[in-house]
N, C-alpha and C positions, 0 to 999 in steps of 0.2 A: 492359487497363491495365497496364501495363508497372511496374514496384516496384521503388524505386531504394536504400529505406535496409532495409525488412523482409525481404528474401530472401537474406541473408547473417547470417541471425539461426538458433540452434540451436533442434530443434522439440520433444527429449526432455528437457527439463527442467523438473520442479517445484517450484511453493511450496507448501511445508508452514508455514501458523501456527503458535506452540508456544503460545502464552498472552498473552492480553489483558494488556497493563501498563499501568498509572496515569501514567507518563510518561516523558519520549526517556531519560533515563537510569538506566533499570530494569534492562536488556540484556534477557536471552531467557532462558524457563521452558520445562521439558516438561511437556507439557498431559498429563491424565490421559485415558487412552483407554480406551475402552469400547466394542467392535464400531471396525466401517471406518468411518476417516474423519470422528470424532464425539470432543466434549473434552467434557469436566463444564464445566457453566453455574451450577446451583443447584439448591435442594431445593425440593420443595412435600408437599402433602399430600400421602398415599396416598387412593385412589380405586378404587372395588370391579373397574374395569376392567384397572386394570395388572396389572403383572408384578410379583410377588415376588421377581425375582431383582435388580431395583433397590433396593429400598429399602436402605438407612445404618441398618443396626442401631447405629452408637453414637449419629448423631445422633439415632436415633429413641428411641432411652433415657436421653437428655441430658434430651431435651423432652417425656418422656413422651406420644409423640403418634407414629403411622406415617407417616413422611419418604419420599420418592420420589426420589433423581437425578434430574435434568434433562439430558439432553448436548445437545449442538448441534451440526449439521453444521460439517467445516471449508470444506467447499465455499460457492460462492456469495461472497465475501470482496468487501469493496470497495477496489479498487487505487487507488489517487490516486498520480501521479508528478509532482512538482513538477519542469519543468524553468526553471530560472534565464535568464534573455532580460537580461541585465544587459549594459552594454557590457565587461566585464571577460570575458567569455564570448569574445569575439571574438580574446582574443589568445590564445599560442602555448604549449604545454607546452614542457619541459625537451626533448624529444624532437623538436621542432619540428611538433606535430601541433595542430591547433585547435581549442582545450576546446569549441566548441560542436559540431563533428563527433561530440568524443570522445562526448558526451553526447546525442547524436541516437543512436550504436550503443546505448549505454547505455539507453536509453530504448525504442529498437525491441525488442530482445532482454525487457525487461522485456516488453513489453506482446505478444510474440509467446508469451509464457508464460503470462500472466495471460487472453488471448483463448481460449490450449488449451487451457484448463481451466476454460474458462466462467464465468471472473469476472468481475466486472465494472470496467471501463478508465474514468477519467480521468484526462486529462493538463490542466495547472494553467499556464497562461503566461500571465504579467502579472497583468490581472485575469480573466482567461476561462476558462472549464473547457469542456473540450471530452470530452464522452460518446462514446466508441470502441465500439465494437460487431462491427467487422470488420478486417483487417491493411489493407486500403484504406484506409481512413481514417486509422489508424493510420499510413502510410506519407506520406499527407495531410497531413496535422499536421506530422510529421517537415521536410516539405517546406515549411512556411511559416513553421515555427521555424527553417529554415536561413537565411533570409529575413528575420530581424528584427535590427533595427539603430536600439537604441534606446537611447540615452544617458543615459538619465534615470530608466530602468527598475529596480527593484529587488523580489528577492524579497521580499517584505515584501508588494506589493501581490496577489500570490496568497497568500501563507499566512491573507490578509483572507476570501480567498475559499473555502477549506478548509472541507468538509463533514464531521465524521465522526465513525464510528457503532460502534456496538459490534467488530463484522467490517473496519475499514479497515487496512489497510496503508501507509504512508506512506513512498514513497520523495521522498530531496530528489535533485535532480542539481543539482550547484554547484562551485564553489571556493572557496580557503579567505576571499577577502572576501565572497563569499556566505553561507556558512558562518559567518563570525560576526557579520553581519548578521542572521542567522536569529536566532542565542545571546542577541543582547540583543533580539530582539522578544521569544522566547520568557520572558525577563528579565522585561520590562514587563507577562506577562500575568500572571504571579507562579507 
């Protein structure tokens, strides 16, 4: 099977999480690291099997009780890439290039990162989410989102469809009326 949008995509590049935020305009924390690849999550009790070299001596002297770190892998993450299928997609940049191409690159390249590194891929158009698992499909997708031509479509009806969990990553691919379409959905959930 021959790959028309994923094989012009770069293969050495990673995503690093830094920190779970409470909401899109938080920006970006560095996570506290502890060994590869692992952020602090939370505390629990101490337990006769751990390790001493975890526990939080101030919290454990706050609460007069033996506190344990918790970290959590950064691997494993859930990718959601929202791409926008709006008719406003169809037309043309400053450059004379066509946002929905632009954002089919943009989308392959994500998901050609998120697949090498074993995380897990959904991509979000209209109301359907589509579970990637291989650049095939990945490429798949690509290929039927060049293919839509829907007048009546707006981001709005995937952000309905949006799953997410502790570990997600949310990218939007859009413009700027997409983009503030987003702003006042995001508005109305408070």
């Amino acid at each position: 099977m021959k790959l028309k949008y994923v094989t012009k995509t770069p293969k050495n590049i990673k995503i690093y999480s830094t920190k779970r935020v409470n909401n899109i305009f938080e920006g970006k924390y560095k996570s506290i690291i502890k060994g590869k690849n692992t952020f602090f999550d939370s505390l629990r009790n101490y337990e006769i099997y751990d390790d001493i070299k975890h526990i939080d001596w101030k919290s454990s002297a706050k609460h007069n009780i033996l506190l344990i770190k918790q970290y959590q892998n950064e691997n494993n993450h859930n990718i959601n890439i929202i791409l926008d299928s709006s008719y406003t997609m169809n037309a043309h940049t400053n450059h004379n290039e066509l946002k929905k191409i632009i954002s089919i690159y943009t989308c392959a390249n994500i998901g050609t990162v998120t697949l090498s590194n074993n995380d897990k891929l959904n991509i979000l158009i209209n109301n359907k989410i589509y579970n990637i698992n291989n650049i095939y499909q990945l490429d798949n997708i690509l290929q039927k989102y060049e293919l839509i031509d829907n007048k009546h479509s707006t981001i709005n009806e995937s952000l309905k469809q949006l799953q997410v969990n502790k570990k997600s990553i949310i990218f939007l691919i859009t413009d700027i009326k997409g983009l503030n379409s987003f702003l006042s959905f995001v508005k109305k959930l408070g």
